[in-house]
C-alpha positions as CSV (number, residue, x, y, z in Angstrom):
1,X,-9.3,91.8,94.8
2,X,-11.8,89.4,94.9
3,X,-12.0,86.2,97.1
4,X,-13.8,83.3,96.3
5,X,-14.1,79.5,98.1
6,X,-12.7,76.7,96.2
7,X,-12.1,73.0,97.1
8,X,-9.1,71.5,95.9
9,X,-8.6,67.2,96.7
10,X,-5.0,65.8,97.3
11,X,-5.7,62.6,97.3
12,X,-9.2,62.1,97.9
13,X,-9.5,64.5,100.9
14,X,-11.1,67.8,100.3
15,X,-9.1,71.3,101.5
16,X,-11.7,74.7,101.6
17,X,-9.3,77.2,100.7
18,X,-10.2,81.2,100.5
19,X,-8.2,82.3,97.7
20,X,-7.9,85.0,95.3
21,X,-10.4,84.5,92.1
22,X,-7.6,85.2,89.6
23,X,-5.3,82.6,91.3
24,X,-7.9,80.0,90.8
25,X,-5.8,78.3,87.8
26,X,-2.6,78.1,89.7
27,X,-4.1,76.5,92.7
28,X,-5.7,74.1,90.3
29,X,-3.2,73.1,88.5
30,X,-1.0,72.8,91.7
31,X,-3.8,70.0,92.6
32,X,-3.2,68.1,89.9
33,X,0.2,67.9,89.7
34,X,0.6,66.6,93.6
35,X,-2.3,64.2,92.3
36,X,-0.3,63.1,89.7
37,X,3.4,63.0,91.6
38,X,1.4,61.0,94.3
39,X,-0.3,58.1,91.8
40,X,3.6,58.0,90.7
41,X,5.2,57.4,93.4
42,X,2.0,55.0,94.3
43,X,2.5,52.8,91.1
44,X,6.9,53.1,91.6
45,X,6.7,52.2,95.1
46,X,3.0,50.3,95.5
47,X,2.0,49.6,99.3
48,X,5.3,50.3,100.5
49,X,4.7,53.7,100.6
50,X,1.6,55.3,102.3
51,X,0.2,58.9,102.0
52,X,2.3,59.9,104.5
53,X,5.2,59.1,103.1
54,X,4.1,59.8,99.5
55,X,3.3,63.3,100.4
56,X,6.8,64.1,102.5
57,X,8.8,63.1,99.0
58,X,6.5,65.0,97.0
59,X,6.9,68.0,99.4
60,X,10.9,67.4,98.9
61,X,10.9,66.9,95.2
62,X,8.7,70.5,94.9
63,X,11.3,72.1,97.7
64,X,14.3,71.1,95.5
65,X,12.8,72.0,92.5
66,X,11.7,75.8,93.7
67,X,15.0,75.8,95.1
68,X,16.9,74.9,92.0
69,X,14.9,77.6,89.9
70,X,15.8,80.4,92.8
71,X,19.4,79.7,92.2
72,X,19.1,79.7,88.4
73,X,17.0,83.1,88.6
74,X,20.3,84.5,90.9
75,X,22.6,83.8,88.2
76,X,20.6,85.1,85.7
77,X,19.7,88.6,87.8
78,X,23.8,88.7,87.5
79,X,23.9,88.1,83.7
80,X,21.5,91.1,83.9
81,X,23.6,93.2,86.3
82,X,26.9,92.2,84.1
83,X,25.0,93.6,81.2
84,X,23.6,96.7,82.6
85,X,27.0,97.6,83.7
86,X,28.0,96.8,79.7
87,X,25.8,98.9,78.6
88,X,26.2,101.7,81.0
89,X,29.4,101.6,79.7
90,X,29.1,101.8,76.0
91,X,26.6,104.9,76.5
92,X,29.2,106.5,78.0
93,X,31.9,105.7,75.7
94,X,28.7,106.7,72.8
95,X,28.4,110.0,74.1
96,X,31.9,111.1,74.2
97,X,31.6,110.5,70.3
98,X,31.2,113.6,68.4
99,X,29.0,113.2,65.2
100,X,30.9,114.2,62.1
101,X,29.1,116.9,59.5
102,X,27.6,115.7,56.5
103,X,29.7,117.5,53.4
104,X,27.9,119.0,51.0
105,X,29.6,117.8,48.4
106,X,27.6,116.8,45.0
């Protein structure tokens, strides 16, 4: 795969990252939205919260947030699971079916 430099800002200072080229948009858009959750919290809060601060409550909100979707994904991989077994089931009860002869009848 191929690597390729990139510079991404988080608010104002420059990171050189090494990344994957088809990963560029991800990292990108990553950028801006810690860009835009730290102007937020900037403008809600004004000087009484520096980078510092801004930056550990952006890092919590995105924590919580990943966590939250984890969770959700577990319930749903035991939707699938329930429905698996569902259909697992009506296959077998499907094959002990025996199809009935067409009559010839006219």
């Amino acid at each position: 795969m191929a690597k390729q430099k990139i510079n991404l800002k988080v608010d104002s200072k420059a990171y050189q990252m090494t990344i994957d080229s088809d990963k560029e948009e991800i990292y990108r858009l990553a950028e801006r939205e810690v860009n835009a959750n730290i102007a937020k919290l900037k403008k809600a809060f004004g000087d009484n919260c520096d980078i510092k601060d801004c930056l550990a409550i952006t890092a919590l909100q995105f924590s919580i947030n990943n966590i939250s979707m984890a969770r959700q994904n577990e319930l749903d991989s035991d939707d699938v699971a329930a429905l698996d077994a569902l259909s697992q089931m009506m296959d077998k009860h499907l094959n002990r079916i025996t199809p009935r002869k067409k009559s010839n009848t006219k």
